[in-house]
N, C-alpha and C positions, 0 to 999 in steps of 0.2 A: 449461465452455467460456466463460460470461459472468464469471467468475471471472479467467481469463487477458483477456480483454481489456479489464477494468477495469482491473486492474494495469501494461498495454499502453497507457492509455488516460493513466493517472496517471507515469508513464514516461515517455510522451510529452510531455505537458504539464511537468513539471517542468526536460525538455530544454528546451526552449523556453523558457522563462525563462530557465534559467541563458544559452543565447544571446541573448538579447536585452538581460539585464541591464546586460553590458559597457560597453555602447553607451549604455545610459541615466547611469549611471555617470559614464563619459568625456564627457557632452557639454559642448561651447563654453561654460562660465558667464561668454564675458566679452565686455559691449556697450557698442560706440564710436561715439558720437554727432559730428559735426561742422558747425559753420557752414560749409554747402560753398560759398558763394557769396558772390565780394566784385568791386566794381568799383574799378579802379586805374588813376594817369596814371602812364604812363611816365616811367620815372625813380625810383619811389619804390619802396615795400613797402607790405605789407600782414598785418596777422596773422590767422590763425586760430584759431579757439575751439571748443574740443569736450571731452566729459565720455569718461573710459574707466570700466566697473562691474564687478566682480568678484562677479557674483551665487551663486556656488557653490564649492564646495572644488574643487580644494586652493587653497594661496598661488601666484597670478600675477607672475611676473616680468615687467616691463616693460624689455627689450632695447634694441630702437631703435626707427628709422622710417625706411620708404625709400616713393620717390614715382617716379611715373612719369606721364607726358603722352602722350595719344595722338598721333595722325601728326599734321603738322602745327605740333608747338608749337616755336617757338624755343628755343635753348639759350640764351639770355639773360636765361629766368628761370631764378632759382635759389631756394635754401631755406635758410633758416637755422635749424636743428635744435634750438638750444640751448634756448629753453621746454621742448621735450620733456623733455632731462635735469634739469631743475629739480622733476620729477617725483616720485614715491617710486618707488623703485626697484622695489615690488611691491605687489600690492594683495592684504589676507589677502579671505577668501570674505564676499562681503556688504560688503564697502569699496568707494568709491570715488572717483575725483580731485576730484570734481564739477564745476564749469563752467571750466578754467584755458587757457591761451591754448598751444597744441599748437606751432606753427611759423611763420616768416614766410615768405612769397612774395615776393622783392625783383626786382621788376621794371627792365630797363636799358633807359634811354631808345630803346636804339634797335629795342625792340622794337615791331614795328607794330601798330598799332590792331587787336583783333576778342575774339573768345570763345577763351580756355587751356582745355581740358578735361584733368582729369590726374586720379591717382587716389593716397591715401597708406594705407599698411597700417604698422599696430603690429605691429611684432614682438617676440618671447618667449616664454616657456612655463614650465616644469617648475623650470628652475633659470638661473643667472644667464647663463649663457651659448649656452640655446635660441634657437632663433631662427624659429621656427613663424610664422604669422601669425595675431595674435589677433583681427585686423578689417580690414577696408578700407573705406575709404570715399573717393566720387568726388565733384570738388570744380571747380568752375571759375574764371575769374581774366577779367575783363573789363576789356581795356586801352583805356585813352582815350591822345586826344594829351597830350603831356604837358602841364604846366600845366593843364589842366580839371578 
């Protein structure tokens, strides 16, 4: 009887890893850092700086970047995307961009003075045309009048 439920015992446990394994396996290896915080006058831009790390297997495709502003924000600011793509197209396991300038925030004069709270996520994955989210991060835009 102690016979079978060692056996019941080692059965078990062995399930149990292989479910768990997956998971450990598949986890996020990949961290995006950002200067989330810049003050701007109206009228102008401003850039952002942030490191992406590919701490684990497999190879990281870097897709795109899309952004979005909570309630409140003007559509008069906008993004200019292009640092992103001057990127590597992918990061192999254990690489990373290190400190390069992600996107600009170009602010139109006529947007009013206060605090932009918005947030930007990298997207990609597996292969060149995923489009997963490898991070996000929240970021804000503090407009002066312009000239200041």
């Amino acid at each position: 009887m102690q016979t079978k439920f060692k056996q019941l015992f080692i059965a078990m446990s062995v399930l149990a890893v292989l479910v768990i394994l997956p998971a450990a396996i598949k986890a996020d290896p990949v961290t995006f850092t950002l200067d989330d915080t810049h003050t701007v006058a109206a009228g102008s831009s401003v850039t952002f700086f942030g490191t992406l790390t590919n701490g684990g297997p497999p190879t990281t495709f870097l897709n795109g970047i899309s952004f979005s502003f909570a309630s409140g924000a003007p559509g008069s600011i906008s993004f200019d995307e292009n640092a992103f793509f001057l990127l590597p197209a992918s990061l192999t396991s254990g690489s990373s961009t290190g400190l390069v300038a992600f996107f600009d925030a170009v602010v139109s004069a006529l947007v009013p003075p206060g605090v932009y709270v918005g947030t930007v996520s990298v997207l990609g994955g597996d292969s060149d045309t995923a489009d997963d989210i490898l991070g996000t991060q929240e970021f804000s835009i503090t407009v002066l009048h312009g000239g200041q």
